[in-house]
PDB file with SEQRES, HELIX, SHEET and CRYST1 records, atoms N, CA, C and O in Angstrom:
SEQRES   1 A   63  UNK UNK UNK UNK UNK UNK UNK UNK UNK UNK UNK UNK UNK          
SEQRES   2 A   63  UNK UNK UNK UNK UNK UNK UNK UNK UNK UNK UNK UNK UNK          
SEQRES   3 A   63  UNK UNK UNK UNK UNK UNK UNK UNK UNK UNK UNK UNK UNK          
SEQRES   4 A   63  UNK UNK UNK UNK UNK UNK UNK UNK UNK UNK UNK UNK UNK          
SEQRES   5 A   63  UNK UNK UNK UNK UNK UNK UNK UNK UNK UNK UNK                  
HELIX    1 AA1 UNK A   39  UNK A   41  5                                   3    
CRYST1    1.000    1.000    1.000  90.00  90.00  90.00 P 1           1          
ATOM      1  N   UNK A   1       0.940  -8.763  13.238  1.00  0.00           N  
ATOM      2  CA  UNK A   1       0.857  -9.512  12.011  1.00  0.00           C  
ATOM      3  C   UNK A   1       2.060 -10.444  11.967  1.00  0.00           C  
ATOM      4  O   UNK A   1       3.175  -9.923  11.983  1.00  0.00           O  
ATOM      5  N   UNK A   2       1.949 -11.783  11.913  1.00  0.00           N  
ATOM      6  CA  UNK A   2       3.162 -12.500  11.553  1.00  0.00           C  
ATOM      7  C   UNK A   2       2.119 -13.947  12.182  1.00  0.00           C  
ATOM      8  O   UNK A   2       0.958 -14.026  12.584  1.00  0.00           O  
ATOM      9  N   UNK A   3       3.344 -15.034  11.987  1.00  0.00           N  
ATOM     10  CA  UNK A   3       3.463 -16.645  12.699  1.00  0.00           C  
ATOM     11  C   UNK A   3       1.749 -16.986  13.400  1.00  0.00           C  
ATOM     12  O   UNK A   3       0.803 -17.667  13.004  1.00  0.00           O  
ATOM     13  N   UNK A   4       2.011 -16.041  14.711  1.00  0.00           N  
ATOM     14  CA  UNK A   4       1.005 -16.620  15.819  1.00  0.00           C  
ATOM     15  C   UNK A   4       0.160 -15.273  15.551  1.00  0.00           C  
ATOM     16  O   UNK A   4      -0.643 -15.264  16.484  1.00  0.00           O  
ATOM     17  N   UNK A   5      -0.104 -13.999  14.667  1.00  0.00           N  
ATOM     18  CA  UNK A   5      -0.844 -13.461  14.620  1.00  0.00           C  
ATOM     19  C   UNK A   5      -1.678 -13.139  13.320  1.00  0.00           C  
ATOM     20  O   UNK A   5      -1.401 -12.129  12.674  1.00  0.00           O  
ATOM     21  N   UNK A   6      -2.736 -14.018  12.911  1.00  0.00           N  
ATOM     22  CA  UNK A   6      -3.027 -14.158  11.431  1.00  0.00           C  
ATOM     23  C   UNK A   6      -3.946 -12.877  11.543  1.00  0.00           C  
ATOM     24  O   UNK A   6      -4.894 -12.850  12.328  1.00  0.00           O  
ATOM     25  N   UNK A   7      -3.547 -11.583  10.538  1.00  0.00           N  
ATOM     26  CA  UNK A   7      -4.663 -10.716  10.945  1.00  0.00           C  
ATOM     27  C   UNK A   7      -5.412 -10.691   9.330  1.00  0.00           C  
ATOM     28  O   UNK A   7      -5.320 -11.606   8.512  1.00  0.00           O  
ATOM     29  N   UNK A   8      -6.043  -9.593   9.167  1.00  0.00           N  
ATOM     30  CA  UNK A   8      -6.646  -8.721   8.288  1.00  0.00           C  
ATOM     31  C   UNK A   8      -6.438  -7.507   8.064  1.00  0.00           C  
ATOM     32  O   UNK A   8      -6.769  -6.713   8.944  1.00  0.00           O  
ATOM     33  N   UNK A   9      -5.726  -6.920   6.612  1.00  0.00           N  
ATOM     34  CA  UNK A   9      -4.743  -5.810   6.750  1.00  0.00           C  
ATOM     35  C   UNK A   9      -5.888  -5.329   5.538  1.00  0.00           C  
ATOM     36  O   UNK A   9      -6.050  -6.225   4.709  1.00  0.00           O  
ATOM     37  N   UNK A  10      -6.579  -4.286   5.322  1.00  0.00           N  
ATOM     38  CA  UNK A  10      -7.159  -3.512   4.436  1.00  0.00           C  
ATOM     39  C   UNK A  10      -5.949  -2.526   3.666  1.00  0.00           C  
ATOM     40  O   UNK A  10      -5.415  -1.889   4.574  1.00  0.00           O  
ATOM     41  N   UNK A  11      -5.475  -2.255   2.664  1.00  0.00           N  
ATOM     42  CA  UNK A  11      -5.045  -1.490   1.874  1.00  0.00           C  
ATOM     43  C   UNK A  11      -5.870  -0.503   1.203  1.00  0.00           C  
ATOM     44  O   UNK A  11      -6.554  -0.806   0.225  1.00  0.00           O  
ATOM     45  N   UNK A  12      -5.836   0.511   1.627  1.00  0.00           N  
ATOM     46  CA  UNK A  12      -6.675   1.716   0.672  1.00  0.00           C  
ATOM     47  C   UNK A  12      -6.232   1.769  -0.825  1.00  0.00           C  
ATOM     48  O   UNK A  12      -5.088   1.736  -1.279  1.00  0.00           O  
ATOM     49  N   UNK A  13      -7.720   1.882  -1.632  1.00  0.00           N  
ATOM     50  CA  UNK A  13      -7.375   1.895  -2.861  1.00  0.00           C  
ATOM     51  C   UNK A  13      -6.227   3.166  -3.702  1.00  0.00           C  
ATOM     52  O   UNK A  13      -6.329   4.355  -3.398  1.00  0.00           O  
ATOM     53  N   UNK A  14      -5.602   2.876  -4.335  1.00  0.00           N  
ATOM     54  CA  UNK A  14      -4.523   3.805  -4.773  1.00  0.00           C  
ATOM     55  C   UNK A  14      -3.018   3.916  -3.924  1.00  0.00           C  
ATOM     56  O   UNK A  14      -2.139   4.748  -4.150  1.00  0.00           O  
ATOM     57  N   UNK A  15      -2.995   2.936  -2.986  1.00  0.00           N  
ATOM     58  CA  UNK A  15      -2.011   2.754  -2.066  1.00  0.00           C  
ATOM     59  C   UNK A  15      -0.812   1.901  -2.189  1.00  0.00           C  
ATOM     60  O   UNK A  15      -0.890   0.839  -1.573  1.00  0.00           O  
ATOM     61  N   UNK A  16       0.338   2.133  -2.878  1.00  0.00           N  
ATOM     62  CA  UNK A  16       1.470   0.947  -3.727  1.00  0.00           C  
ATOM     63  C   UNK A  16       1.706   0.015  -2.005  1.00  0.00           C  
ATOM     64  O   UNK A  16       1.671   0.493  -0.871  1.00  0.00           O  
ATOM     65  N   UNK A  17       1.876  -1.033  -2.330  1.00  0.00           N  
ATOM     66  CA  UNK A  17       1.833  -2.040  -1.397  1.00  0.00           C  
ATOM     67  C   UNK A  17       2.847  -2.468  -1.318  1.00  0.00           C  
ATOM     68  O   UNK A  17       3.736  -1.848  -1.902  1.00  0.00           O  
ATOM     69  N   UNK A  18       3.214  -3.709  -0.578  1.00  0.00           N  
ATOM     70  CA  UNK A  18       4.394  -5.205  -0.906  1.00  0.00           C  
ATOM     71  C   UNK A  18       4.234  -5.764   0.316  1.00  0.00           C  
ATOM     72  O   UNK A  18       3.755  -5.403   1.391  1.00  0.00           O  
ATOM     73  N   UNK A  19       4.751  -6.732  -0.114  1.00  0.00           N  
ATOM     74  CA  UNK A  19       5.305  -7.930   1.646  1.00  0.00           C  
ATOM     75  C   UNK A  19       6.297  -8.502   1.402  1.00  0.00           C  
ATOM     76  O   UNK A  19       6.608  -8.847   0.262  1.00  0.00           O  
ATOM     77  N   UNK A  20       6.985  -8.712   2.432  1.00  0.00           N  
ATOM     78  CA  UNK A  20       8.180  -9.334   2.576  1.00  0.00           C  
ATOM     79  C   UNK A  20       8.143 -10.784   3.858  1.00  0.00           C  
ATOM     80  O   UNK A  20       7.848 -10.570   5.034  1.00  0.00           O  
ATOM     81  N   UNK A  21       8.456 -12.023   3.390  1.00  0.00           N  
ATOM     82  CA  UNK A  21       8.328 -13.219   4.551  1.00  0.00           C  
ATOM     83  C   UNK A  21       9.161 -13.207   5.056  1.00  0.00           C  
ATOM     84  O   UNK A  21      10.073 -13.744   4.426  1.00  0.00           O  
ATOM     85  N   UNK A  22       9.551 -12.692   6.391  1.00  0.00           N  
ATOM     86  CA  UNK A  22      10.699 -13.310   7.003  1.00  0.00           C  
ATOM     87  C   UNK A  22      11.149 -14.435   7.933  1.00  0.00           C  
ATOM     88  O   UNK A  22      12.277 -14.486   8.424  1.00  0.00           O  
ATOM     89  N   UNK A  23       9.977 -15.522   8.182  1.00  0.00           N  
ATOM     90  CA  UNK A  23      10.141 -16.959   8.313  1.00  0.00           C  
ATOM     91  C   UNK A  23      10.461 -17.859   7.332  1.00  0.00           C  
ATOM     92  O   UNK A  23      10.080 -17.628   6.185  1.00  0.00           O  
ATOM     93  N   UNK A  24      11.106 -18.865   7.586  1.00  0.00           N  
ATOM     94  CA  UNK A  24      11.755 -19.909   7.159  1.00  0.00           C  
ATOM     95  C   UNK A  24      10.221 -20.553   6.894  1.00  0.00           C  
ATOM     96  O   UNK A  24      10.355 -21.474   6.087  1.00  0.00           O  
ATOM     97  N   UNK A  25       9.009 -20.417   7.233  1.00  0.00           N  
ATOM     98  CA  UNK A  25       8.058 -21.274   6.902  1.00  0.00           C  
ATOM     99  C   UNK A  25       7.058 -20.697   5.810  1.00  0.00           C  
ATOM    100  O   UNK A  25       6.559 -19.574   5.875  1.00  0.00           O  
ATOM    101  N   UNK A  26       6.853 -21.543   4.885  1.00  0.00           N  
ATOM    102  CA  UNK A  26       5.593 -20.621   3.554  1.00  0.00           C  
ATOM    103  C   UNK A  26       4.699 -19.865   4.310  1.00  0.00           C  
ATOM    104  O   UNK A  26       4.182 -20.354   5.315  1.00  0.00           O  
ATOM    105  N   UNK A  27       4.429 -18.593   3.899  1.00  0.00           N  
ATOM    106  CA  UNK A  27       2.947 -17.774   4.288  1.00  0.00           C  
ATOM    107  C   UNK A  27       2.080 -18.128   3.467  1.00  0.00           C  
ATOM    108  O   UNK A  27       2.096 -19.025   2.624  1.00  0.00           O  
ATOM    109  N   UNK A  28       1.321 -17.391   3.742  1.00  0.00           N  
ATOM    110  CA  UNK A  28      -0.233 -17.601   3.426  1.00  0.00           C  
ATOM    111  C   UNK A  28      -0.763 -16.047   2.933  1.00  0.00           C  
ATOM    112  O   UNK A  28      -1.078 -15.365   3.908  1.00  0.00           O  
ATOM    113  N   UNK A  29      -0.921 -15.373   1.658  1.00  0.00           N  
ATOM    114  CA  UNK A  29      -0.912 -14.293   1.355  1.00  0.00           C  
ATOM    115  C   UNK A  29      -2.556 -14.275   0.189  1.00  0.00           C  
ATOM    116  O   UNK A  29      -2.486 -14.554  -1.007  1.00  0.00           O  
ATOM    117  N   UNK A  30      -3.869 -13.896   0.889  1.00  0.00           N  
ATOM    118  CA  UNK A  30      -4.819 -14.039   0.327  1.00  0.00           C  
ATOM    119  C   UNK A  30      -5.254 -12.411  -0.032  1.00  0.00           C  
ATOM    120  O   UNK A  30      -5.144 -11.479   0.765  1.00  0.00           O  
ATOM    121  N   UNK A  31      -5.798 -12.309  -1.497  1.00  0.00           N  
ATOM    122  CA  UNK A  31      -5.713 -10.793  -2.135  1.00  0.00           C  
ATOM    123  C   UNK A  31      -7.364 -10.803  -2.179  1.00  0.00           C  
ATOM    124  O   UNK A  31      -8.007 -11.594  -2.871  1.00  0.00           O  
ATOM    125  N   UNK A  32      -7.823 -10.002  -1.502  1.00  0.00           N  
ATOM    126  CA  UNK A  32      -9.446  -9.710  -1.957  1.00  0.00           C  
ATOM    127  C   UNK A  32      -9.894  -8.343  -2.459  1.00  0.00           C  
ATOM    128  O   UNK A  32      -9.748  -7.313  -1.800  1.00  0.00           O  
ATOM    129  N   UNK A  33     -10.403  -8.394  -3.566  1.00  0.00           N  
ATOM    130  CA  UNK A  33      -9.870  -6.836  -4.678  1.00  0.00           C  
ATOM    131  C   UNK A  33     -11.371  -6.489  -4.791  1.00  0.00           C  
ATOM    132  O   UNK A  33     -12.221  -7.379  -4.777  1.00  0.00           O  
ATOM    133  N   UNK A  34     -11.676  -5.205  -4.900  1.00  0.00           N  
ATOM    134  CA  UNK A  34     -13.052  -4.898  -5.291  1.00  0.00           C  
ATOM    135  C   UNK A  34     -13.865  -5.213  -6.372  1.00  0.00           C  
ATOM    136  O   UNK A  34     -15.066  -5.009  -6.548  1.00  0.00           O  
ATOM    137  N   UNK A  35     -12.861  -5.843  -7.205  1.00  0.00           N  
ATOM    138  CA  UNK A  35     -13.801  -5.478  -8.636  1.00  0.00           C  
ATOM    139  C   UNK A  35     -12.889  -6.905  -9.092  1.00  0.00           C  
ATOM    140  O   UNK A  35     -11.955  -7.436  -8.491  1.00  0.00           O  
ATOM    141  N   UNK A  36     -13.655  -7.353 -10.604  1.00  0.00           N  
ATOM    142  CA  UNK A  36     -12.871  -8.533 -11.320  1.00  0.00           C  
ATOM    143  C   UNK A  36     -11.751  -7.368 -11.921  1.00  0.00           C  
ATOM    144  O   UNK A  36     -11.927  -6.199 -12.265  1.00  0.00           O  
ATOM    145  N   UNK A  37     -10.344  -8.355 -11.881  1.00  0.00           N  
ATOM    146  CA  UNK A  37      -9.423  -7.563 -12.771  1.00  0.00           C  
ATOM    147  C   UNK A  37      -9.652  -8.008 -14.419  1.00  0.00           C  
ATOM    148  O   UNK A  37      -9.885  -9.127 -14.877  1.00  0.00           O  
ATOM    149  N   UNK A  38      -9.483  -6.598 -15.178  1.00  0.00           N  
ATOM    150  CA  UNK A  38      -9.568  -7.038 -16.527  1.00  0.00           C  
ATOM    151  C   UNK A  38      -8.379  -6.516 -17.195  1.00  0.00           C  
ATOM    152  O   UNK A  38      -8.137  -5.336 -17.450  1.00  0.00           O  
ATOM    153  N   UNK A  39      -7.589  -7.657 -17.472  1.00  0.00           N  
ATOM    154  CA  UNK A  39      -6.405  -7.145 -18.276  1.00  0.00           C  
ATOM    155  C   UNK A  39      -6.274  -6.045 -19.483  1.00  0.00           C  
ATOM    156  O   UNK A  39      -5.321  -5.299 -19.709  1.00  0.00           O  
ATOM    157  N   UNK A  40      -7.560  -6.168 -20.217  1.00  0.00           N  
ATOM    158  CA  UNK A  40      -7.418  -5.459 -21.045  1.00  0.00           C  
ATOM    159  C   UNK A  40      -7.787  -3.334 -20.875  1.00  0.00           C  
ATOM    160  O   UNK A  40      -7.480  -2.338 -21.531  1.00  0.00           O  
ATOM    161  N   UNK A  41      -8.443  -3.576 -19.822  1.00  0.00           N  
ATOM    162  CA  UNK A  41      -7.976  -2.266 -18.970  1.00  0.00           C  
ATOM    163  C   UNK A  41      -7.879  -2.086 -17.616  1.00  0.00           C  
ATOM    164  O   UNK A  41      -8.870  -1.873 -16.918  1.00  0.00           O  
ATOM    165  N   UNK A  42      -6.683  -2.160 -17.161  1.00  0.00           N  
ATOM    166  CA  UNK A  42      -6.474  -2.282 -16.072  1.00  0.00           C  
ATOM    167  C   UNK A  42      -6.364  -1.264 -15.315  1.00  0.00           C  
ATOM    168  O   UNK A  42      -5.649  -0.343 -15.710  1.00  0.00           O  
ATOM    169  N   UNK A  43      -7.075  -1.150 -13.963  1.00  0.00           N  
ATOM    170  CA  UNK A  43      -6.829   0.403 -13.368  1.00  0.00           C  
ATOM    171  C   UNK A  43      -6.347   0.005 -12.303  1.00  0.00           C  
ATOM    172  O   UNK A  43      -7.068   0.105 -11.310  1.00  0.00           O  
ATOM    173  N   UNK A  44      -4.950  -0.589 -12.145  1.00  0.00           N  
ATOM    174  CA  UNK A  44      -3.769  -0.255 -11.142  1.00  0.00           C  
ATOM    175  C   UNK A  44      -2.307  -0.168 -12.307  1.00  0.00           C  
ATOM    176  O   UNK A  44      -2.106  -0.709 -13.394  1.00  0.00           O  
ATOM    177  N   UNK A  45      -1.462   0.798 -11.445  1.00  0.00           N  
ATOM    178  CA  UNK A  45       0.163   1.181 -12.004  1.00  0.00           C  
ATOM    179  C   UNK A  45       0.732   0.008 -11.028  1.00  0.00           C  
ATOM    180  O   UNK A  45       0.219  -0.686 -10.149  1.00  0.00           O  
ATOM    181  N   UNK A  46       2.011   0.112 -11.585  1.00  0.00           N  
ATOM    182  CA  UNK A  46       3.045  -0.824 -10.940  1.00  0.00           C  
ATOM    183  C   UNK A  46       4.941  -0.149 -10.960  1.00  0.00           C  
ATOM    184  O   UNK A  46       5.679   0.451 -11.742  1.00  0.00           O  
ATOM    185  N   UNK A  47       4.991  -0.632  -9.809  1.00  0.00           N  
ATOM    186  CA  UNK A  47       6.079  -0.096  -9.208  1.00  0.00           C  
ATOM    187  C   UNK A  47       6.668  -0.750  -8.876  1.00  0.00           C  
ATOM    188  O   UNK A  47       6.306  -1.390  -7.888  1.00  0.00           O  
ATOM    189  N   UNK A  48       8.237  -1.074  -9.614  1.00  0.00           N  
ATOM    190  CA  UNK A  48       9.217  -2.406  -9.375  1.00  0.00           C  
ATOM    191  C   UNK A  48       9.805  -2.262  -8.354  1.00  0.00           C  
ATOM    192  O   UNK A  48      10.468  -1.240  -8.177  1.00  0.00           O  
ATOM    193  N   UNK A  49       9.704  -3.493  -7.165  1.00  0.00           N  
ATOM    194  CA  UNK A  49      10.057  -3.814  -6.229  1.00  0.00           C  
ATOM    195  C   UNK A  49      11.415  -2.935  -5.973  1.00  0.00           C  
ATOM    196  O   UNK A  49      11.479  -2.344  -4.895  1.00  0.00           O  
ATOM    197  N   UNK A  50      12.248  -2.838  -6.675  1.00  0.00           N  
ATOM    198  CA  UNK A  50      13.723  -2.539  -6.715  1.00  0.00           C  
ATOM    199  C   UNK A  50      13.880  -0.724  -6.936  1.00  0.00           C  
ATOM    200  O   UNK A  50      14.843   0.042  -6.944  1.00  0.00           O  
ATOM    201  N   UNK A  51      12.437  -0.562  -7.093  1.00  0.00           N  
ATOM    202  CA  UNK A  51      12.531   1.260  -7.583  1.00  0.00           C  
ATOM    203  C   UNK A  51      13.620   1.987  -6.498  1.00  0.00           C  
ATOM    204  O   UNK A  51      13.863   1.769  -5.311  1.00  0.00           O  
ATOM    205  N   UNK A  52      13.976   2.629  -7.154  1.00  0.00           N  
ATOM    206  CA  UNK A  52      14.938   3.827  -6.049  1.00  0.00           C  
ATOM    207  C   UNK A  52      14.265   4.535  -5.406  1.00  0.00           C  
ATOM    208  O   UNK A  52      14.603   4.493  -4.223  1.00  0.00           O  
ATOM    209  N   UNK A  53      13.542   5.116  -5.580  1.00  0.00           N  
ATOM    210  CA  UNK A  53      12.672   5.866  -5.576  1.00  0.00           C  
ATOM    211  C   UNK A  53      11.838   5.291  -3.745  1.00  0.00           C  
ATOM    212  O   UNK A  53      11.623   5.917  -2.707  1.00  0.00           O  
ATOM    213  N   UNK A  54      11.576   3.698  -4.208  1.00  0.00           N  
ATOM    214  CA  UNK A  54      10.999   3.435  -2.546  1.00  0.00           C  
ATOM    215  C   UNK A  54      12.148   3.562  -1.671  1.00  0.00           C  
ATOM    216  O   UNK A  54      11.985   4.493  -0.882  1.00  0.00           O  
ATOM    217  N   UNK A  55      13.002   3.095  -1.562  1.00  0.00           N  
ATOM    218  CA  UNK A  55      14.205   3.368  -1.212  1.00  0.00           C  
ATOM    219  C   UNK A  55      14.445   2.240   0.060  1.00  0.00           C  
ATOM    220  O   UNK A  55      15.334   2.402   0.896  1.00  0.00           O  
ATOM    221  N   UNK A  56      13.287   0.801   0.066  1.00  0.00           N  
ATOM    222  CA  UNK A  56      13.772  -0.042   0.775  1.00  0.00           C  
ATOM    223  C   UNK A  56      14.202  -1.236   0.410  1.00  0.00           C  
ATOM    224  O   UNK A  56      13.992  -1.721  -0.701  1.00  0.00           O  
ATOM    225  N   UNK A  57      14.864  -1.810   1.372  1.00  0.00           N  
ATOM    226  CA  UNK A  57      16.015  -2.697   1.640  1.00  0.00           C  
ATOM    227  C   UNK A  57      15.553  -3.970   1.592  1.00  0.00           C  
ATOM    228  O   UNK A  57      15.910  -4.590   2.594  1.00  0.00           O  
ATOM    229  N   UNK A  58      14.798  -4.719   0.713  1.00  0.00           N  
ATOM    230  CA  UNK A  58      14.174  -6.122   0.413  1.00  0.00           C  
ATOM    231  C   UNK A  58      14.873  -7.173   1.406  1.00  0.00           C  
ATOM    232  O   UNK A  58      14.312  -7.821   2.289  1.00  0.00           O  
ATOM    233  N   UNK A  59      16.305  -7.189   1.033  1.00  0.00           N  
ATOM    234  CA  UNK A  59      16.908  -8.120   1.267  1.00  0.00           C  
ATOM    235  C   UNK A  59      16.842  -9.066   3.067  1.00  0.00           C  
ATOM    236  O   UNK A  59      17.077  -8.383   4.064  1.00  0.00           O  
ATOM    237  N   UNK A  60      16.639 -10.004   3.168  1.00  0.00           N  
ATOM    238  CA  UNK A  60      16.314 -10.656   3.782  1.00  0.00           C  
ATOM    239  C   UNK A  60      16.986 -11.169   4.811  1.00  0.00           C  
ATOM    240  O   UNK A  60      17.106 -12.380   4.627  1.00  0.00           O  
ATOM    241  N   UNK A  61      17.760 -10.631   6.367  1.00  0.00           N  
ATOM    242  CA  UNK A  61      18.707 -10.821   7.057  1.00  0.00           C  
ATOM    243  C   UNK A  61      18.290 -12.405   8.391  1.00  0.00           C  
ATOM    244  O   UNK A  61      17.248 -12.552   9.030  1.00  0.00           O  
ATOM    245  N   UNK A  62      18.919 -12.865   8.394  1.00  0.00           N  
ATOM    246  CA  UNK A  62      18.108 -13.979   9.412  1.00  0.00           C  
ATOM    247  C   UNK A  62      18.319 -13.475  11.127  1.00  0.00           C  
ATOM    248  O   UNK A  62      19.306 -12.996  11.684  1.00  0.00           O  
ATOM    249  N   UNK A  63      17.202 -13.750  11.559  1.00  0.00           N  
ATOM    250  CA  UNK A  63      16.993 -12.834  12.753  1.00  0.00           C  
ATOM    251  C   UNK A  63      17.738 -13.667  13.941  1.00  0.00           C  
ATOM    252  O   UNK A  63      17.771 -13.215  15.086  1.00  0.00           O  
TER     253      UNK A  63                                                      
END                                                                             
């Protein structure tokens, strides 16, 4: 997955996610969800990027 390898990544439902870009060039990040989302009941939780709890290292080192 990256630059020269555009794949298709399935996420199982109930599975907390994220991505991180580590090129200097914009990605391309397309979400295809099972169902319409409806704000007014929504059936996914959310988990701030920064939780302790995940316990990883966002920050962005240049390679």
């Amino acid at each position: 997955m990256g630059e020269s390898n555009p794949v298709l990544l399935i996420i199982p439902r109930g599975v907390a996610h994220g991505y991180r870009v580590l090129s200097s060039e914009p990605a391309w990040i397309v979400y295809h969800s099972s169902g319409v989302y409806q704000p007014e009941d929504p059936d996914e939780e959310r988990i701030a990027f920064d939780d302790p709890r995940i316990g990883f290292d966002w920050s962005t080192r240049p390679r």
